[in-house]
N, C-alpha and C positions, 0 to 999 in steps of 0.2 A: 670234099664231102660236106654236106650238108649239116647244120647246127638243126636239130630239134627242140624245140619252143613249146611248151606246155601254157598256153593263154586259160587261167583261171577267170571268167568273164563276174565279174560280180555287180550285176545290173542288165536289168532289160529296158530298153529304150522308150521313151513316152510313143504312144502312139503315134503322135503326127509326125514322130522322124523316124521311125520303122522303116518305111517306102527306101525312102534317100537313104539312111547312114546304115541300115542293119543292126548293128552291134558292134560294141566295144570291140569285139573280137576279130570283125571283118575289117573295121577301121585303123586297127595297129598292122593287119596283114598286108592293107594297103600302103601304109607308110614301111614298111621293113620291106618291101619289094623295091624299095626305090634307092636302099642301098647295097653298098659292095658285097657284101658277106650274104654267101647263099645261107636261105634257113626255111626248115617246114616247122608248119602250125598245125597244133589242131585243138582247136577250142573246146572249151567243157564251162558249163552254165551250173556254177556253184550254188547260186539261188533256187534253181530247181533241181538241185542237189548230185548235179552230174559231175564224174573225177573220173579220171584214167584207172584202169585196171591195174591190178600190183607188177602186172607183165611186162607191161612197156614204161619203157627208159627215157626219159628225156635230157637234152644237156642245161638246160634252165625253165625256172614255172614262173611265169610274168602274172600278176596280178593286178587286174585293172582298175577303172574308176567305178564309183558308185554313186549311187543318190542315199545309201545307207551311210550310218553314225559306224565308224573303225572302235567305238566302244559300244556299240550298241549290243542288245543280249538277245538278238535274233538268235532265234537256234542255229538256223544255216550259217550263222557268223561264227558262232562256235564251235561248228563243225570243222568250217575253215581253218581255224585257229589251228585246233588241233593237230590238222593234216599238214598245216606248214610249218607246224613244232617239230614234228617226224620227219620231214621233209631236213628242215636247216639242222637237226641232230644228225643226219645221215652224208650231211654233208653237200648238198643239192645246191645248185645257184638258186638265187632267188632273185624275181624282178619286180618294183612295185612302183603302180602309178596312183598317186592323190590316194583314194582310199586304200590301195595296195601300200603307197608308201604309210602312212599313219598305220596299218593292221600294222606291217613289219616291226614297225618302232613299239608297238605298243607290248608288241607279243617276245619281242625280246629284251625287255627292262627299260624303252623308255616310256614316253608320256603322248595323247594324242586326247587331244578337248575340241570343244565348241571354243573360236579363237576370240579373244576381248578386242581385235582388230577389224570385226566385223566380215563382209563377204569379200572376197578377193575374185574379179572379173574381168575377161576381156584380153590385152599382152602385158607380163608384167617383165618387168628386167631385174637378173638380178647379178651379181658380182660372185667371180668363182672365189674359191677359199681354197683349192687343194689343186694338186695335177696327179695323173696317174698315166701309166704305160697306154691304156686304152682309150683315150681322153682325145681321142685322132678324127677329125680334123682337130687341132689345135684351138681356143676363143679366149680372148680376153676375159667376154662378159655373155651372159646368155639370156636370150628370150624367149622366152614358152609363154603358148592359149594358158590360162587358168581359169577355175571356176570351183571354189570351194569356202567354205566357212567353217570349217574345222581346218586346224592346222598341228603336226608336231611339236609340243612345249620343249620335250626334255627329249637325252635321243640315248639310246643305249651307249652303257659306258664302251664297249670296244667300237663303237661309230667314229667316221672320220667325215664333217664337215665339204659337201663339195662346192654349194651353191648358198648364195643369202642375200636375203634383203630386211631392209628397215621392216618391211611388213612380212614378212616371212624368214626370218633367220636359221632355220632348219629344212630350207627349199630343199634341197638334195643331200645326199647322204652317202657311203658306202661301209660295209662293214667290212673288212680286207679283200678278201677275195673271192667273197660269198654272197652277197646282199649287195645290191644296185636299184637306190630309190630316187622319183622325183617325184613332187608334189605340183609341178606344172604339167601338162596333158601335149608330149607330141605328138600323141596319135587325133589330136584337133584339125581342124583347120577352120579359117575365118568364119566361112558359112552354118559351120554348125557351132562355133561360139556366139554369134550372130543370133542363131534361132534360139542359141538357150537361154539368151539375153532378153531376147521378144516376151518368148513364154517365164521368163522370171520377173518383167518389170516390175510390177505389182510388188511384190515382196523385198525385189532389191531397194526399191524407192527412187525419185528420178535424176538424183544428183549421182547416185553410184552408178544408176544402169548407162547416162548420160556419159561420163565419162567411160566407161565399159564401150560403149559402141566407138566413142571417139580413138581410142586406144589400137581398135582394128586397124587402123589406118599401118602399123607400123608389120614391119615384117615378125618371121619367130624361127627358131633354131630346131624344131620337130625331127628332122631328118638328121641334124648333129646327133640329137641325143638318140637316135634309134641307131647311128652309127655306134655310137658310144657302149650303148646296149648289148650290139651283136660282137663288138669288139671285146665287151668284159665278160662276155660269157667263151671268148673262142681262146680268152689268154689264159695261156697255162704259165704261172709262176715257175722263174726259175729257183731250181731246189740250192738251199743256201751251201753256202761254201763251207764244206768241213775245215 
C-alpha cells in the first residue's frame, strides 16, 4: 500500500525556471519516484494559502524550501506555523527541508537566524552523528545541493542530532519518531543548483559563487535521503517491552 505525502510547497519558483523545474513540489515527486517505497503526493501551495481539507489523512506533511525568512512575520508563515503546531500535537509525521527544517526547529523550541557563516552554496559534505532503524541504505558521511543563509542555531530540546558540519552543525535533525529534518535540498540536482548560482552571483560575491560552481563537480546523496524519508515515515516503532 501506498504511503501518502502531504507536500506543503512554500515557495514559487523565479520566473526563468518555471518552464524546466515547476515547483518544489514537482521536483521532490520526481526524486521520491526513484525510490523503493511506493508513495502518492499531492501538493498544496501554502503561500497562496492552499492546505488539505480536514477530511483527508495523510501518513506524513513534508515541508519544503523557500526564498522566505523561517522567522519571518509573513502572515502565510503564520498560518503555517500554526497548522503544523496542530499537526505535530496530533501526532502527524513531519518532513522538513532548509526552510521546512529551520520552521520545524523554530516552531518547537529551538532557534533559526540569518547564519554569522554567511551563504552556504553548491555540494557540501557533512559527517553523520546518529544512526537509526530507517537510515537504509546505510553512509558513513553524506552529501546534499545546498543553498541557504539562514541556518538552525539551537534545535529543540527532545532533537536528536543526525548530520553536521564545521559550517553547519545542525545540518539534520530528528525528533523520535515524528519530525525528519534536513537543511540540505535532495530534491536539487546540479542544473538547477547551477541556475541558482548564475541568478545569485551578484549577491553571493565571486569568491563564494566561484567556489559554489566548483563544488558541482562532485556527486550528492538526494536519493539516500528521500530513501531515508519514505523509510521514517513507513517505520512503525516497536511497542517497548512491558
Amino acid at each position: 500500500m501506498s504511503l501518502r505525502i502531504c507536500i506543503l510547497e512554500t515557495d514559487i519558483l523565479r520566473p526563468e525556471l518555471v518552464d524546466q523545474y515547476q515547483g518544489y513540489g514537482q521536483m521532490f515527486q520526481r526524486l521520491f519516484s526513484q525510490q523503493p517505497i511506493a508513495a502518492e503526493f499531492t501538493v498544496y501551495n501554502v503561500m497562496q494559502g492552499e492546505y488539505p481539507s480536514d477530511d483527508l489523512t495523510f501518513d506524513a506533511y513534508l515541508i519544503t524550501g523557500s526564498k522566505a525568512d523561517s522567522f519571518g512575520t509573513d502572515p502565510w508563515i503564520q498560518t503555517l506555523k500554526q497548522y503544523l503546531l496542530t499537526r505535530y500535537e496530533r501526532g502527524d509525521k513531519l518532513l522538513g527541508v532548509c526552510f521546512g527544517h529551520q520552521l520545524l526547529a523554530l516552531l518547537l523550541g529551538g532557534k533559526s537566524e540569518r547564519a554569522s557563516q554567511g551563504w552556504g552554496v553548491g555540494t557540501h559534505n557533512y559527517k553523520l552523528a546518529a544512526k537509526a532503524p530507517w537510515m537504509s541504505p546505510v553512509r558513513e558521511e553524506l552529501t546534499l545541493l545546498i543553498s541557504h543563509q539562514d541556518q538552525v542555531t539551537a534545535l529543540p530540546e527532545n532533537a536528536t542530532v543526525i548530520a553536521s558540519s564545521d559550517f553547519c552543525p545542525f545540518a539534520a535533525y530528528h525528533i523520535n519518531d515524528q519530525v525528519l529534518c534536513f537543511q540540505g535540498h535532495p530534491e536539487f540536482i546540479h542544473d538547477y543548483s547551477r541556475a541558482l548560482l548564475d541568478l545569485r552571483q551578484e549577491a553571493l560575491g565571486s569568491q563564494i559563487y566561484s567556489k559554489g560552481v566548483a563544488s558541482l563537480e562532485q556527486e550528492h546523496h538526494g536519493t539516500t535521503v528521500a530513501e531515508w524519508m519514505m523509510r521514517f515515515v513507513a517505520h512503525k516503532p516497536e511497542a517497548a517491552a512491558i
